[in-house]
NURO-820562 format. One record per residue (C-alpha): x, y, z; residue number from 1. Coordinates in Angstrom, 2 decimals. Layout:
N
c1:X	c2:Y	c3:Z	seq:NUM .
...
//
This chain:
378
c1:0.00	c2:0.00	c3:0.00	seq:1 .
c1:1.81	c2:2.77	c3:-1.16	seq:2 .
c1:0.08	c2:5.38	c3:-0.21	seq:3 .
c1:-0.34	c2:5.26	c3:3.58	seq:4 .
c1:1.98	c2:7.36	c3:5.41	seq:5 .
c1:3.93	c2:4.91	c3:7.10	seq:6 .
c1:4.55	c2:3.42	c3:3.61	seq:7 .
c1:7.72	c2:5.50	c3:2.95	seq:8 .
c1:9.21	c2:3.14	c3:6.16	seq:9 .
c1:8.22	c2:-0.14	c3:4.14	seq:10 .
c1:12.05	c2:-1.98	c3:4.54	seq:11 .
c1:13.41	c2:0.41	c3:6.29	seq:12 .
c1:15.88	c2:-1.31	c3:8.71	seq:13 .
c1:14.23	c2:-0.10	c3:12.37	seq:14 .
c1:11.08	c2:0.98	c3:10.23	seq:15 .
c1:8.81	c2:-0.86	c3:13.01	seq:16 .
c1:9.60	c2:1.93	c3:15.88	seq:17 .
c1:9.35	c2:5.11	c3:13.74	seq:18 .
c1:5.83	c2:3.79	c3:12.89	seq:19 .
c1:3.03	c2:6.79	c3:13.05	seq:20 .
c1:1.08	c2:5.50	c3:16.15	seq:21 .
c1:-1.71	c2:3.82	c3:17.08	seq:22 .
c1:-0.99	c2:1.58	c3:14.35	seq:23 .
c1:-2.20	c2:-2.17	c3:14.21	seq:24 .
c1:0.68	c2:-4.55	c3:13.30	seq:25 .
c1:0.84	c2:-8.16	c3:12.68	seq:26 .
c1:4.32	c2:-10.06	c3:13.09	seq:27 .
c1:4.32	c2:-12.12	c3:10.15	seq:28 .
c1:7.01	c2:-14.96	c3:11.70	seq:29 .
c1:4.54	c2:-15.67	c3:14.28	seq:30 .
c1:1.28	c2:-14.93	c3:12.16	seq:31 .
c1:2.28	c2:-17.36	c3:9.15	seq:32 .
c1:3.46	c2:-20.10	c3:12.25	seq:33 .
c1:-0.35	c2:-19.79	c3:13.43	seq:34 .
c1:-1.47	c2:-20.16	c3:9.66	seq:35 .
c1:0.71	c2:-23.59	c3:9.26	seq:36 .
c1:-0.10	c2:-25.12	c3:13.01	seq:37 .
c1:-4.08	c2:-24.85	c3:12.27	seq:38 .
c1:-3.47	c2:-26.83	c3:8.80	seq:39 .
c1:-1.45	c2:-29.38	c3:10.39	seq:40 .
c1:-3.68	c2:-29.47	c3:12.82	seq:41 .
c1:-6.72	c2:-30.21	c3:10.67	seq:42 .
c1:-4.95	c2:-32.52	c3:8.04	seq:43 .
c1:-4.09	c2:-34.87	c3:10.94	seq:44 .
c1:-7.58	c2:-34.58	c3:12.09	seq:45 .
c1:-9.60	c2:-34.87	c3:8.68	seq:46 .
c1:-11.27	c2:-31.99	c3:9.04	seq:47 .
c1:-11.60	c2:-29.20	c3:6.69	seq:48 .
c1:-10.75	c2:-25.29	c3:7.54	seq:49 .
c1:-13.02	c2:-22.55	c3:6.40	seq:50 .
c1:-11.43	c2:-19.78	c3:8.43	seq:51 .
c1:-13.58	c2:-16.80	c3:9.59	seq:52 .
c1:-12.71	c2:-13.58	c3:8.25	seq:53 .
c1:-14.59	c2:-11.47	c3:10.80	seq:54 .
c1:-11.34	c2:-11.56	c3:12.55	seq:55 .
c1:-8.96	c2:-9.85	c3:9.92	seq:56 .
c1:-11.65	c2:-8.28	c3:7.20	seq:57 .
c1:-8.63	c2:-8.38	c3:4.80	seq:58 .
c1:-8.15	c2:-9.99	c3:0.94	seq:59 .
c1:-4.81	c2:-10.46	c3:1.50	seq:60 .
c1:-5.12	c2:-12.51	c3:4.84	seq:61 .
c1:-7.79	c2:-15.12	c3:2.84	seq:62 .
c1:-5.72	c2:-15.55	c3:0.35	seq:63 .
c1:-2.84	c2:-16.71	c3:2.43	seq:64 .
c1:-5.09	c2:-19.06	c3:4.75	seq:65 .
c1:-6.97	c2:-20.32	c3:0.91	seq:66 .
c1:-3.33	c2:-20.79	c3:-0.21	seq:67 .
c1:-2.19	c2:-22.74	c3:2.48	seq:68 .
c1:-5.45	c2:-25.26	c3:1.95	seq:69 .
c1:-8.34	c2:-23.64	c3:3.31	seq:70 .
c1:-11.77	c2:-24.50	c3:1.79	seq:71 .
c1:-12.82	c2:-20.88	c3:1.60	seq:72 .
c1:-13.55	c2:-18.00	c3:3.84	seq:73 .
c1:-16.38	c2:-17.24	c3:6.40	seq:74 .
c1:-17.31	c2:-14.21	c3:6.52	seq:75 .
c1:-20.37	c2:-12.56	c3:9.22	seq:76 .
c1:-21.89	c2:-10.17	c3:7.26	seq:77 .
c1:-23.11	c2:-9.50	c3:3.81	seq:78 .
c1:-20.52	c2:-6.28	c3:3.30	seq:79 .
c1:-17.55	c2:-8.40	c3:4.40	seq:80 .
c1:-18.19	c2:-10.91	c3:1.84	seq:81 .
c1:-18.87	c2:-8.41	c3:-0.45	seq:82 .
c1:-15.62	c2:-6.58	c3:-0.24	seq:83 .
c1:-13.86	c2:-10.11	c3:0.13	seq:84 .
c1:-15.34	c2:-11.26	c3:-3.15	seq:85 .
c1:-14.24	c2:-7.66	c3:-5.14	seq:86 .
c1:-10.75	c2:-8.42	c3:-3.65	seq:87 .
c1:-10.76	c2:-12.48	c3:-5.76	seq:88 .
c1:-12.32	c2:-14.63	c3:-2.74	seq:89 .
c1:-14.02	c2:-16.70	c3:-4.49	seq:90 .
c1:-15.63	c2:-19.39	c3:-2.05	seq:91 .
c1:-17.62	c2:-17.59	c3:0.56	seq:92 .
c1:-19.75	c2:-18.64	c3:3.30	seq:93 .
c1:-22.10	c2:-16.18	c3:5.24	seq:94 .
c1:-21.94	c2:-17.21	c3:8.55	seq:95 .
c1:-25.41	c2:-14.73	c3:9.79	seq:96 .
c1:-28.84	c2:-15.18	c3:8.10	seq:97 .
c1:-29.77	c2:-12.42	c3:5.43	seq:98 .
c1:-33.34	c2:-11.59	c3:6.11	seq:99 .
c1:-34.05	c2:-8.24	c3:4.54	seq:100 .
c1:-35.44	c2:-8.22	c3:1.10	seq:101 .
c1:-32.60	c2:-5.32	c3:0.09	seq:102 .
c1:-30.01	c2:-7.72	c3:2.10	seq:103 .
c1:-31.28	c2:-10.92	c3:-0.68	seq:104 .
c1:-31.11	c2:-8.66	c3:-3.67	seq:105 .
c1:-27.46	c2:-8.37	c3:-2.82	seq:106 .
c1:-27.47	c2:-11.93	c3:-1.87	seq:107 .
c1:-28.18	c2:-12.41	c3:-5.29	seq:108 .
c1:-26.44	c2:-9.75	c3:-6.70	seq:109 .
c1:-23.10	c2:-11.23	c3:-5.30	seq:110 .
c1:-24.33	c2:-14.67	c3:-5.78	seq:111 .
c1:-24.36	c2:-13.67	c3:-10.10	seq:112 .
c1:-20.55	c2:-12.74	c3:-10.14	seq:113 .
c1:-18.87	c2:-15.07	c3:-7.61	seq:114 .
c1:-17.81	c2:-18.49	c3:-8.28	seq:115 .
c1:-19.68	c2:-20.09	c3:-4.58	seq:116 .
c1:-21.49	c2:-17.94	c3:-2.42	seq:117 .
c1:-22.86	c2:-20.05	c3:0.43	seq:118 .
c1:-25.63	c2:-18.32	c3:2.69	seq:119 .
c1:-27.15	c2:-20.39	c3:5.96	seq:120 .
c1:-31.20	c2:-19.87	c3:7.04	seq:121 .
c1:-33.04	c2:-20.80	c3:9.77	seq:122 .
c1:-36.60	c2:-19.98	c3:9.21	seq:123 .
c1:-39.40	c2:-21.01	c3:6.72	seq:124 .
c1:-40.41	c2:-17.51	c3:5.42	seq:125 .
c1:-36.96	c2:-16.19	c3:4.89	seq:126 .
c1:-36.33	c2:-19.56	c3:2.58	seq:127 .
c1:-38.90	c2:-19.04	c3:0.27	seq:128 .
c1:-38.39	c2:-15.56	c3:-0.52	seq:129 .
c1:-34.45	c2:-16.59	c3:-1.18	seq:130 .
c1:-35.69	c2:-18.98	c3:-3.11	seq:131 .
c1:-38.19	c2:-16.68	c3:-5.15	seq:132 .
c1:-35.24	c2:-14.55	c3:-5.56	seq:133 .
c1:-32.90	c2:-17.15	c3:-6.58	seq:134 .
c1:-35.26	c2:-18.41	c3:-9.20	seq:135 .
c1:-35.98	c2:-15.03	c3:-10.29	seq:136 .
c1:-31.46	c2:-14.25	c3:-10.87	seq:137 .
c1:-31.47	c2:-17.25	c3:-12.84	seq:138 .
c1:-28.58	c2:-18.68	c3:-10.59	seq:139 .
c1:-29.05	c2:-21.43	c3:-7.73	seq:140 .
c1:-27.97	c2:-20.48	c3:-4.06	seq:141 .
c1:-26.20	c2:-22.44	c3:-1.88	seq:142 .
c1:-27.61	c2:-23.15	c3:1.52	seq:143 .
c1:-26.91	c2:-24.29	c3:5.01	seq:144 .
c1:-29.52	c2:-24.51	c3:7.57	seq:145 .
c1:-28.28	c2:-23.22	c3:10.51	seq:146 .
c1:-28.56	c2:-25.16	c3:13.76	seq:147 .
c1:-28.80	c2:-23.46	c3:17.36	seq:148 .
c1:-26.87	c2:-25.33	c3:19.67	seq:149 .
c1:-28.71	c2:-23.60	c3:22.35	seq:150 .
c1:-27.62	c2:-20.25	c3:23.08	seq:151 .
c1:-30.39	c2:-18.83	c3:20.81	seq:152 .
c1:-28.52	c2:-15.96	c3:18.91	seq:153 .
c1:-29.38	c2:-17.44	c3:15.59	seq:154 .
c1:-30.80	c2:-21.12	c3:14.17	seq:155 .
c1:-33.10	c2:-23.45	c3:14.15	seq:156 .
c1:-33.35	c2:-26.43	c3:16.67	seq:157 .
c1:-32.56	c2:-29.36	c3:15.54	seq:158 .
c1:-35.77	c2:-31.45	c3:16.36	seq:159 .
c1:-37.30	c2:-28.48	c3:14.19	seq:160 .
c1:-34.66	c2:-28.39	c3:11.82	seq:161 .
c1:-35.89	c2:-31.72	c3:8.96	seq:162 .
c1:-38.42	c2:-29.62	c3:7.91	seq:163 .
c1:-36.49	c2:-26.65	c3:6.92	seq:164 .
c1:-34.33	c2:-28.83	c3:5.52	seq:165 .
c1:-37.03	c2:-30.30	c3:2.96	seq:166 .
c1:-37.92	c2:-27.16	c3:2.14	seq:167 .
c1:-34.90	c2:-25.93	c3:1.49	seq:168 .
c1:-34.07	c2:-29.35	c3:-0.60	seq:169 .
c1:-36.71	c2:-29.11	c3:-2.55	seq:170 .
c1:-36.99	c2:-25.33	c3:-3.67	seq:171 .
c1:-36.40	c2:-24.42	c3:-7.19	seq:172 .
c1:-33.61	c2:-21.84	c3:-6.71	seq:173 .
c1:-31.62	c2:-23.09	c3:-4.01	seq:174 .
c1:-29.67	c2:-26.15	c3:-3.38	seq:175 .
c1:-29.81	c2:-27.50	c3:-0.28	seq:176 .
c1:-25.58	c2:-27.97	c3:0.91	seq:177 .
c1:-25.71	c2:-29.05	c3:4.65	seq:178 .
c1:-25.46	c2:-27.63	c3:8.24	seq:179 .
c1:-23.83	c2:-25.10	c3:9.72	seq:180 .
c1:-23.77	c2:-25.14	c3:13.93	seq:181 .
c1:-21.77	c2:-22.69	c3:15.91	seq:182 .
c1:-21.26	c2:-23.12	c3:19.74	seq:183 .
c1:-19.88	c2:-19.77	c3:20.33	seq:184 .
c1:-20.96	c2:-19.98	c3:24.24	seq:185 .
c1:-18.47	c2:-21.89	c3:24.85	seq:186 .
c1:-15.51	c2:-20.76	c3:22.90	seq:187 .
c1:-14.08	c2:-18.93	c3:26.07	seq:188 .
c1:-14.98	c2:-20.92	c3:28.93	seq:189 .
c1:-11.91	c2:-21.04	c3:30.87	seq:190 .
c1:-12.52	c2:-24.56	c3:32.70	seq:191 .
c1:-11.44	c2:-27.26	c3:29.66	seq:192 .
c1:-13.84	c2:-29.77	c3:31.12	seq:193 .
c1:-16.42	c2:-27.46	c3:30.84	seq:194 .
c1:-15.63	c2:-26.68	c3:27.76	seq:195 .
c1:-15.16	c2:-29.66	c3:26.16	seq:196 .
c1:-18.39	c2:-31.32	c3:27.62	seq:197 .
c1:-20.82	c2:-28.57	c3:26.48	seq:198 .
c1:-18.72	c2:-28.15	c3:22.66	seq:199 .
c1:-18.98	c2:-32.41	c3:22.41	seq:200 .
c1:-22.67	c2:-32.51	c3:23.86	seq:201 .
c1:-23.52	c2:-29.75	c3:20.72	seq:202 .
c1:-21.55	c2:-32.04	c3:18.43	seq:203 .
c1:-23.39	c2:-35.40	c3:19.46	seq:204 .
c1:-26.53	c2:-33.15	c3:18.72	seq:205 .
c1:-25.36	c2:-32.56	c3:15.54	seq:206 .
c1:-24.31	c2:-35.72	c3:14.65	seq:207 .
c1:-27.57	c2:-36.90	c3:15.67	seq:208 .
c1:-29.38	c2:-34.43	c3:13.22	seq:209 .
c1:-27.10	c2:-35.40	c3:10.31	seq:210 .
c1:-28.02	c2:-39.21	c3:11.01	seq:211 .
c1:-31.81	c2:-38.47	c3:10.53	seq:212 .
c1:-31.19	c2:-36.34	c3:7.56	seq:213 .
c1:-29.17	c2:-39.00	c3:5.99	seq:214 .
c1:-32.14	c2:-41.70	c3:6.75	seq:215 .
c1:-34.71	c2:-39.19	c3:5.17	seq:216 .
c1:-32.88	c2:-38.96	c3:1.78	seq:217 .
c1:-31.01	c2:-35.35	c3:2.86	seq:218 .
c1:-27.49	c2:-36.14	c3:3.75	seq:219 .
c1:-25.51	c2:-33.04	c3:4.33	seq:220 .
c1:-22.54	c2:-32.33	c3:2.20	seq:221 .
c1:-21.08	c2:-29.65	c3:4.43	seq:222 .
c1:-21.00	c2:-29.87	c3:8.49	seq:223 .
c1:-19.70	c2:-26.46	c3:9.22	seq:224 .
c1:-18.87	c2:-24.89	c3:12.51	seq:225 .
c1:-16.57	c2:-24.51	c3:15.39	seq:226 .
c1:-14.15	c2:-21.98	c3:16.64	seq:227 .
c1:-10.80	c2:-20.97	c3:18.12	seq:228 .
c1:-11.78	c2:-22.07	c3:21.42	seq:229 .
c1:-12.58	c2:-25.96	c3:20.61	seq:230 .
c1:-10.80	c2:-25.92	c3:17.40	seq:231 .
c1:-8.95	c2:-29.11	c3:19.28	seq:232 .
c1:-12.34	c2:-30.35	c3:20.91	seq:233 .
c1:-14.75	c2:-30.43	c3:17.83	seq:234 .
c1:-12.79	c2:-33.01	c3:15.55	seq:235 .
c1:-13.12	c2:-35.33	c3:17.77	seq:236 .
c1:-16.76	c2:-35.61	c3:17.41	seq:237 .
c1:-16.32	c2:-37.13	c3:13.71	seq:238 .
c1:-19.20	c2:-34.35	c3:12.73	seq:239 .
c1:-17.57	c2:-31.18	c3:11.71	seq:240 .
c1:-16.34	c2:-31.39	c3:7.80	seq:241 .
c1:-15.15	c2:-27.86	c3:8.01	seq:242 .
c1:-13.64	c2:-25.49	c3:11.21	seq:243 .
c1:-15.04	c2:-22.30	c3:11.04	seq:244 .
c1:-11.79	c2:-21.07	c3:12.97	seq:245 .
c1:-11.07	c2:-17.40	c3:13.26	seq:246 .
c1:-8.91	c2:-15.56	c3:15.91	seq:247 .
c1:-5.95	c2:-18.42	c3:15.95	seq:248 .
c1:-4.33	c2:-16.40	c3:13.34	seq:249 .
c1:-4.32	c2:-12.96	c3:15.53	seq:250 .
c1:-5.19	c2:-14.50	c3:19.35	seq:251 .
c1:-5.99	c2:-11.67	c3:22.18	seq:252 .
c1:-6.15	c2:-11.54	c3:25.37	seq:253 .
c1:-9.31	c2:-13.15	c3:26.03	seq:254 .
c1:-8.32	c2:-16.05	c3:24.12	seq:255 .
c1:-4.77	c2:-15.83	c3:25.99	seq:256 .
c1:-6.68	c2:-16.21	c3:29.31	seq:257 .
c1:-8.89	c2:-19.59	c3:27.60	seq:258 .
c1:-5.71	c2:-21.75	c3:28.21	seq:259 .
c1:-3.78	c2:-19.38	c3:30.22	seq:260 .
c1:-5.80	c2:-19.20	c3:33.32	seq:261 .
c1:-6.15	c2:-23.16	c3:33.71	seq:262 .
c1:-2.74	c2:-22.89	c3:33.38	seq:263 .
c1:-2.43	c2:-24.78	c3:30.15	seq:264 .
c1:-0.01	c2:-23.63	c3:27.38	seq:265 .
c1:-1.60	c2:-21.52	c3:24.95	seq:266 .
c1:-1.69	c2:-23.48	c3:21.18	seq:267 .
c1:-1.32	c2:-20.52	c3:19.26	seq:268 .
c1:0.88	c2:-17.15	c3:19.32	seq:269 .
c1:0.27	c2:-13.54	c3:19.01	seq:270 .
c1:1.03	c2:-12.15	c3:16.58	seq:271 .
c1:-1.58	c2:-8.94	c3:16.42	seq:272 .
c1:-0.71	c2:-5.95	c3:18.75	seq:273 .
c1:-1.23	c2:-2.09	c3:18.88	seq:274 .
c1:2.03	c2:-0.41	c3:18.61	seq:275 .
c1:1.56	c2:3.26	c3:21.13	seq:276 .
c1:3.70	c2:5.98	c3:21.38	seq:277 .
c1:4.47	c2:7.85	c3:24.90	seq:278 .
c1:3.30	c2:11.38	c3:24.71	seq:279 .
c1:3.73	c2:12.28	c3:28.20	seq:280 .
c1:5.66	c2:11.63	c3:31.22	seq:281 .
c1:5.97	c2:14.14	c3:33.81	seq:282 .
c1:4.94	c2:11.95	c3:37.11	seq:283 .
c1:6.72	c2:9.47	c3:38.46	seq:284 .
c1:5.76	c2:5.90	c3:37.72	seq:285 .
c1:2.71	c2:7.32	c3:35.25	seq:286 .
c1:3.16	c2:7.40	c3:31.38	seq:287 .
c1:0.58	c2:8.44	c3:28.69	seq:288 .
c1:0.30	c2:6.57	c3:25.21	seq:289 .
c1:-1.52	c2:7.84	c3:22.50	seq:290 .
c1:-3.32	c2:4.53	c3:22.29	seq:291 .
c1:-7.33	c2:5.15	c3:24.24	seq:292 .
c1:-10.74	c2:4.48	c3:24.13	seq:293 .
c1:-10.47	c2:4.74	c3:20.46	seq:294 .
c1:-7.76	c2:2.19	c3:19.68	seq:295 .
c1:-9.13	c2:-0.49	c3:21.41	seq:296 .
c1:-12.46	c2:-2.77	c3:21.59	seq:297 .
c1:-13.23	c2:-2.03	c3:25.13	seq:298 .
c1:-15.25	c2:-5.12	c3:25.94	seq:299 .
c1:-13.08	c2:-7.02	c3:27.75	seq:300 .
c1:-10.97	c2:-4.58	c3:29.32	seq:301 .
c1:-7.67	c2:-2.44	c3:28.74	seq:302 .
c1:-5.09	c2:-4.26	c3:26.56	seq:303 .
c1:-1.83	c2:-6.46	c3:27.91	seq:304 .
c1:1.57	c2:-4.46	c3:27.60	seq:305 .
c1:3.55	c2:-6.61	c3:25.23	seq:306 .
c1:6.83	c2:-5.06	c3:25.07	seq:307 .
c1:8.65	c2:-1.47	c3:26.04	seq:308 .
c1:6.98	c2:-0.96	c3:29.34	seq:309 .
c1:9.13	c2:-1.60	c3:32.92	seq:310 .
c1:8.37	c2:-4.96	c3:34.21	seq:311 .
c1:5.62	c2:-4.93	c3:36.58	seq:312 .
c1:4.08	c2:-2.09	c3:34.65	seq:313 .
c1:-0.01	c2:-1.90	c3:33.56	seq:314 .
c1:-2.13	c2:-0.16	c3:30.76	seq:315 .
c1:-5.11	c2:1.53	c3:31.29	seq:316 .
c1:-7.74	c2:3.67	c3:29.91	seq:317 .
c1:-6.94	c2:7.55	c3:30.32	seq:318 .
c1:-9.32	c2:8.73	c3:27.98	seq:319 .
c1:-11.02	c2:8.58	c3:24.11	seq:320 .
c1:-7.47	c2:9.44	c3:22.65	seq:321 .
c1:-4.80	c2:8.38	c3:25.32	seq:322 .
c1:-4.42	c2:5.45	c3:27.15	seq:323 .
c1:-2.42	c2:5.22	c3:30.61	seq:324 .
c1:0.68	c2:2.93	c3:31.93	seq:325 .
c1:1.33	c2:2.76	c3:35.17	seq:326 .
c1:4.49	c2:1.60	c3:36.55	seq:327 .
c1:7.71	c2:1.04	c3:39.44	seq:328 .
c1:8.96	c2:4.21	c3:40.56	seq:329 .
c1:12.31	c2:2.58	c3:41.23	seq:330 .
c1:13.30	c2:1.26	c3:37.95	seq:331 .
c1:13.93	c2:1.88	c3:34.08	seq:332 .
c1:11.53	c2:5.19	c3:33.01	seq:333 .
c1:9.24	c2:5.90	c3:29.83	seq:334 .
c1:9.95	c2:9.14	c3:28.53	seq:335 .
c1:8.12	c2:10.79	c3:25.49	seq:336 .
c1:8.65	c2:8.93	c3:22.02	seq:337 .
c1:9.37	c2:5.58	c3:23.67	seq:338 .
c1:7.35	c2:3.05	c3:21.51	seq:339 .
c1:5.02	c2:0.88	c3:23.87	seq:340 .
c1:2.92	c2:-2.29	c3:22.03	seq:341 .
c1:0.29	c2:-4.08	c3:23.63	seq:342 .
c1:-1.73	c2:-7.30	c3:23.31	seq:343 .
c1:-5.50	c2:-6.20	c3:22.45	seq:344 .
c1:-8.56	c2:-7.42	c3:24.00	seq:345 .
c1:-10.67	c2:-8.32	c3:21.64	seq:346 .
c1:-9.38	c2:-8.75	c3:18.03	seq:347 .
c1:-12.27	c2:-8.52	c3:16.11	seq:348 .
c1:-13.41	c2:-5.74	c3:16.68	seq:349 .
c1:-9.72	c2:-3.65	c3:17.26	seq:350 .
c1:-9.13	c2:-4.72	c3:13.70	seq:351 .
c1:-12.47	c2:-2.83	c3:13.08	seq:352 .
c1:-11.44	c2:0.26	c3:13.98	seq:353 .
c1:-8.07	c2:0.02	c3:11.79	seq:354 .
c1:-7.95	c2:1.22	c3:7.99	seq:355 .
c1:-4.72	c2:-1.00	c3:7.56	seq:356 .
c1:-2.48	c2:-3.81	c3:9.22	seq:357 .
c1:1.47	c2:-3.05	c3:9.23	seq:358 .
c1:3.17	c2:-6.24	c3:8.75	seq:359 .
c1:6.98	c2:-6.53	c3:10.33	seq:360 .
c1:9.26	c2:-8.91	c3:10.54	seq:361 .
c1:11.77	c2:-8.31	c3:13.60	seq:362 .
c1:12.51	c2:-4.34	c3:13.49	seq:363 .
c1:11.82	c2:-3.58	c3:9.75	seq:364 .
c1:8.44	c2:-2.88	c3:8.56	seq:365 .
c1:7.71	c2:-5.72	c3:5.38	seq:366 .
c1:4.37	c2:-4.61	c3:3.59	seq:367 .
c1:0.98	c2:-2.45	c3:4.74	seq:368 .
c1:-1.72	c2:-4.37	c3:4.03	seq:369 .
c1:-5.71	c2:-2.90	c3:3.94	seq:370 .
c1:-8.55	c2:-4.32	c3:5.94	seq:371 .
c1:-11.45	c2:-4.06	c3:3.59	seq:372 .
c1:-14.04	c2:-5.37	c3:4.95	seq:373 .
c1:-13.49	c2:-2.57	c3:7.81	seq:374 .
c1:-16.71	c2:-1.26	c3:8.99	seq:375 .
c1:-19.04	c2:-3.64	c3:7.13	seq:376 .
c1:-21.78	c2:-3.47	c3:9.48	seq:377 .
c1:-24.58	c2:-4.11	c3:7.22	seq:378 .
//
C-alpha cells in the first residue's frame, strides 16, 4: 500500500519503531506459524478449515489461509463478503442469516458474479423468498440450515430443523448444501472440562441431526462450525467437515486467558498488537500513550503491555485518545517517544477500527496491508 503514510518506512531497517502510532501490526514470523499449526492441525484430524474472516476483514489474509489449503472464507456479514469477493475470494460462506429483502437482492447480486457464495437460514419464510429470488437471478444459491446449539442468537433447533431442511431441498432456486452449527458460548470458557463437555454434547446433537437427515434422503454435504476455542475439541466428534476457525491467526487476550488461566499452554501465538507511542511523562511511575478508548475494543478490558513498558508495569484507559501505563517508581523510566505495544482485547473488533495492518518482521516494517471489509456493518 503505497500510499499510507507509514509506507515510505516499508524496509526500512528499524522501520517498526518510527511507525506513526496507534498503528495495528501483525508479526508475520509468528502470524504465518499460526497459519501452518491450524493446517497441520486439521490434516491430521480430517477436518476441513473454512477460516472466519470477521477476525482480519482483509483480501490479503484469505488468500494466504486459501493458499495454504483452506476450503474458503467465512465471513459474518453480507458487506464483508462483499468486499472479500471484489478483492478475488471466491468461495464464501455467510456465517449470519440475510433476512431483509434489500439484504437478498445483494445476496443475489453477489451470488451472479462469484464463483460459490454459500448463505445459511433458519426460518421457513426467509427460505422461500431466497428462493423466489434465486429463481428469479437465474442462478441457484447455496444453503446451510443453521442449527442453534442452544444459546439462541441465531438457528433453528434441531428437532425443528428436517423440515427446513425439505424445504430448502426441494426449492427451485436453491440447493440444499448441509449444516452449519456454531457453539460460540463456549468458545471462552476457561474450565477445559467445561468446555469440552458442552462443545462435544452440541456435536453429538449434531451428529444426531445429520443421522436423521441422511435416513430421510437429505445427507448433508457440508458440516460447518466450530471456533478458536474448541478448534482441538470439535474433531473429535467425527461431525464437523469444516472449522469455522477465526482468531488463531491474531489470538488476544481473552483467548490468551482460555488456556492461560487453567494454566495450560496456549496453542497458538500472538502475533496482532497495537504499537503506542508515549506522549507524556511528567509523574513518576505514570506514562501516557496515544493509544485510548479509540484504539481499542473495550469489551473485555484495557489491553496487555507486550513489550517497552518496565516490568511490573499496567495499561489503562486515560481517555477517548490516550491510554495510561502505570508503573515502578524505582526502575527503568518511559519518557516521550518511547514506543510501547500491547496485546489487544478483543481482536475482532480492534481490527475494526483500523484502515490497515502493518506487517513486520523483527525491526523492519515488510508490507501495509488494507482491511477491507473494515466497517461492514450491514
Amino acid at each position: 500500500m503505497s500510499n499510507h503514510l507509514n509506507s515510505p518506512l516499508i524496509g526500512v531497517a528499524g522501520g517498526r519503531a518510527r511507525l506513526q502510532t496507534p498503528a495495528l501490526v501483525i508479526d508475520l514470523d509468528a502470524f504465518e506459524r499460526n497459519v501452518a499449526r491450524m493446517v497441520e492441525h486439521a490434516r491430521k484430524s480430517g477436518i476441513g478449515l473454512r477460516p472466519h474472516a470477521k477476525t482480519h476483514k482483509s483480501v490479503e489474509v484469505a488468500r494466504r489461509q486459501i493458499a495454504a489449503g483452506a476450503n474458503g472464507i467465512c465471513c459474518a456479514k453480507l458487506g464483508e463478503a462483499e468486499a472479500l469477493a471484489a478483492g478475488g475470494i471466491d468461495s464464501i460462506l455467510v456465517t449470519s442469516p440475510v433476512a431483509s429483502d434489500a439484504g437478498i437482492a445483494r445476496v443475489m447480486a453477489l451470488n451472479a458474479r462469484m464463483k460459490e457464495l454459500i448463505v445459511v437460514c433458519d426460518n421457513a419464510g426467509v427460505a422461500a423468498r431466497l428462493d423466489q429470488a434465486a429463481q428469479a437471478s437465474g442462478k441457484t444459491l447455496k444453503v446451510l440450515v443453521d442449527i442453534d446449539p442452544g444459546m439462541g442468537r441465531t438457528g433453528i433447533r434441531a428437532a425443528n430443523a428436517p423440515e427446513l431442511v425439505a424445504q430448502v431441498a426441494s426449492s427451485r432456486g436453491l440447493e440444499y448444501a448441509g449444516l452449519q452449527c456454531y457453539a460460540g458460548n463456549v468458545q471462552h470458557m476457561e474450565s477445559p472440562n467445561e468446555r469440552r463437555a458442552l462443545s462435544l454434547q452440541a456435536m453429538q446433537e449434531l451428529g444426531e441431526l445429520r443421522d436423521v437427515l441422511a435416513k430421510a434422503g437429505y445427507a448433508p454435504k457440508i458440516l460447518s462450525g466450530g471456533g478458536t476455542g474448541t478448534f482441538d475439541i470439535d474433531p473429535d466428534a467425527r461431525v464437523l467437515s469444516e472449522l469455522q476457525v477465526g482468531s488463531y491467526i491474531f489470538m488476544d487476550k481473552q483467548y490468551n486467558e482460555v488456556w492461560e488461566k487453567p494454566g495450560e499452554q496456549v496453542p497458538f501465538e500472538t502475533s496482532l498488537t497495537v504499537q503506542t507511542t508515549v506522549i507524556s511523562a511528567n509523574r513518576a511511575g505514570l506514562a501516557t500513550t496515544d493509544g485510548g478508548f479509540k484504539s481499542f475494543a473495550t469489551d473485555a478490558g484495557p489491553p496487555m503491555l507486550a513489550s517497552g513498558a518496565p516490568p511490573g508495569a499496567a495499561y489503562f484507559f486515560f481517555g477517548d485518545e490516550q491510554g495510561g501505563i502505570t508503573y515502578p517508581r524505582d526502575g527503568a523510566l518511559l519518557k516521550p517517544g518511547d514506543s510501547v505495544s500491547c496485546v489487544v482485547p478483543h481482536c475482532d473488533p480492534t481490527v475494526n477500527l483500523y484502515d490497515v495492518y502493518h506487517c513486520v518482521r523483527g525491526d523492519t516494517l515488510e508490507a501495509i496491508w488494507p482491511i477491507e471489509g473494515r466497517g461492514r456493518s450491514a
